[in-house]
C-alpha positions as CSV (number, residue, x, y, z in Angstrom):
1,X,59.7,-20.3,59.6
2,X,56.9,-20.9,57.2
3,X,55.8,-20.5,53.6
4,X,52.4,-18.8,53.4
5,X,50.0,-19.6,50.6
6,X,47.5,-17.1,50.0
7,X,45.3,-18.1,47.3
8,X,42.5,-15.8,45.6
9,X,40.6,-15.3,42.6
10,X,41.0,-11.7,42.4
11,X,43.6,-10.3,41.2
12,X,44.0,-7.0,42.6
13,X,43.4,-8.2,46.1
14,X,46.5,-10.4,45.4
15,X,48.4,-7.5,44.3
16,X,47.1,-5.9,47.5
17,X,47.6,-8.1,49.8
18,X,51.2,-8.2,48.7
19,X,51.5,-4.5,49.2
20,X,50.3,-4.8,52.1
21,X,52.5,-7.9,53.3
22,X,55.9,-5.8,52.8
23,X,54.8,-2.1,53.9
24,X,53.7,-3.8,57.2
25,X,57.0,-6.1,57.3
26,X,55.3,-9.5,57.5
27,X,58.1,-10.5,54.9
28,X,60.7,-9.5,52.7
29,X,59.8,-11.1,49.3
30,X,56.3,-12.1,47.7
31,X,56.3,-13.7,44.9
32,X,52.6,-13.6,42.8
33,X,51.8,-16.4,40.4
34,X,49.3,-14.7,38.2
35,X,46.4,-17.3,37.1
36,X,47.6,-20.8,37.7
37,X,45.1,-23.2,36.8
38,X,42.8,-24.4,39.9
39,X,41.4,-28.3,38.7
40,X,38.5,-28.7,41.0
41,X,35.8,-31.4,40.9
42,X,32.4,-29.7,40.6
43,X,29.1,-30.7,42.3
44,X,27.8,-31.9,39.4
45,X,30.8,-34.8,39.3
46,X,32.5,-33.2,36.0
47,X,36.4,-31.3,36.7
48,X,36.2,-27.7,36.1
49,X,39.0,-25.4,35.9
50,X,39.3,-21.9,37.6
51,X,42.2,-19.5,36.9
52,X,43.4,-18.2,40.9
53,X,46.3,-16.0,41.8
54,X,48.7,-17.2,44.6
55,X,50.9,-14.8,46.8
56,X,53.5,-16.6,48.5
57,X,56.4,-15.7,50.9
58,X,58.6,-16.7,53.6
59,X,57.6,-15.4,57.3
60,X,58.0,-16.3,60.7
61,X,55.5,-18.7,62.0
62,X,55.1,-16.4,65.3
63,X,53.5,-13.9,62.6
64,X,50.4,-16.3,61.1
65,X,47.6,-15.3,63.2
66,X,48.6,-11.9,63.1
67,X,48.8,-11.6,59.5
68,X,45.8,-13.9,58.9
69,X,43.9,-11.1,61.5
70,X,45.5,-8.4,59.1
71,X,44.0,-10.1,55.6
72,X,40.9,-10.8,57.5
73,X,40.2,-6.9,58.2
74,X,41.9,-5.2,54.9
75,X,39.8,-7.3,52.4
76,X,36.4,-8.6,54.5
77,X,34.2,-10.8,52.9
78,X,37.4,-12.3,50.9
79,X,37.9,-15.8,49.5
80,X,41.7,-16.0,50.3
81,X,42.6,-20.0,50.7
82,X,45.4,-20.1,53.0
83,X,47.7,-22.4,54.0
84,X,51.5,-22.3,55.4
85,X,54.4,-25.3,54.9
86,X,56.5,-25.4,57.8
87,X,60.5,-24.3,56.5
88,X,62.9,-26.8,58.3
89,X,66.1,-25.1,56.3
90,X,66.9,-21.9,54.7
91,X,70.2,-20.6,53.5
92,X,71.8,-18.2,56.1
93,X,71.2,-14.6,54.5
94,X,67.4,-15.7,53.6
95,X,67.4,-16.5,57.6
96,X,68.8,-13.3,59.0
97,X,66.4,-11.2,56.5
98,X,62.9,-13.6,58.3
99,X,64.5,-13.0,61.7
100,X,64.2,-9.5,61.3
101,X,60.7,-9.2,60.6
102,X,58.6,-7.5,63.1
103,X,56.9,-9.3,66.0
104,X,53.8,-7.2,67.4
């Protein structure tokens, strides 16, 4: 199992994307953190902020490439971050609903 991080600075693409994550049943729950601060160190030297929205969710890590190939072709030219935590330990009904997702 893993927990995806999709990160974006659009807003509906995030709202999208987790549309699109649970009519396709890549996973069960999203959760959308609406414009959490981004700190980033500009070229210039200087720390700017930038407000980004992060989808995250549970999946099985079978189901990465396929739903990075998915995000890839709904919103081209995107500028998703992504990145996935490997999940070691989950309670036993939050396992049985991942298990169930759908493997291509």
């Amino acid at each position: 199992m893993i927990l995806f991080n999709l990160l974006t600075l659009n807003a509906q693409h995030a709202q999208a994307a987790t549309h699109l994550l649970l009519t396709e049943r890549l996973a069960t729950d999203v959760f959308v953190d609406e414009a959490i601060a981004n700190h980033r160190l500009t070229p210039a030297g200087t720390v700017g902020t930038q407000p980004r929205y992060r989808v995250i969710f549970l999946t099985k890590a079978l189901l990465y490439r396929q739903i990075e190939s998915l995000l890839n072709q709904e919103f081209p030219n995107n500028d998703f971050r992504i990145y996935t935590t490997a999940v070691t330990h989950v309670n036993d009904a939050e396992a049985e609903q991942i298990r169930a997702l759908r493997l291509v």
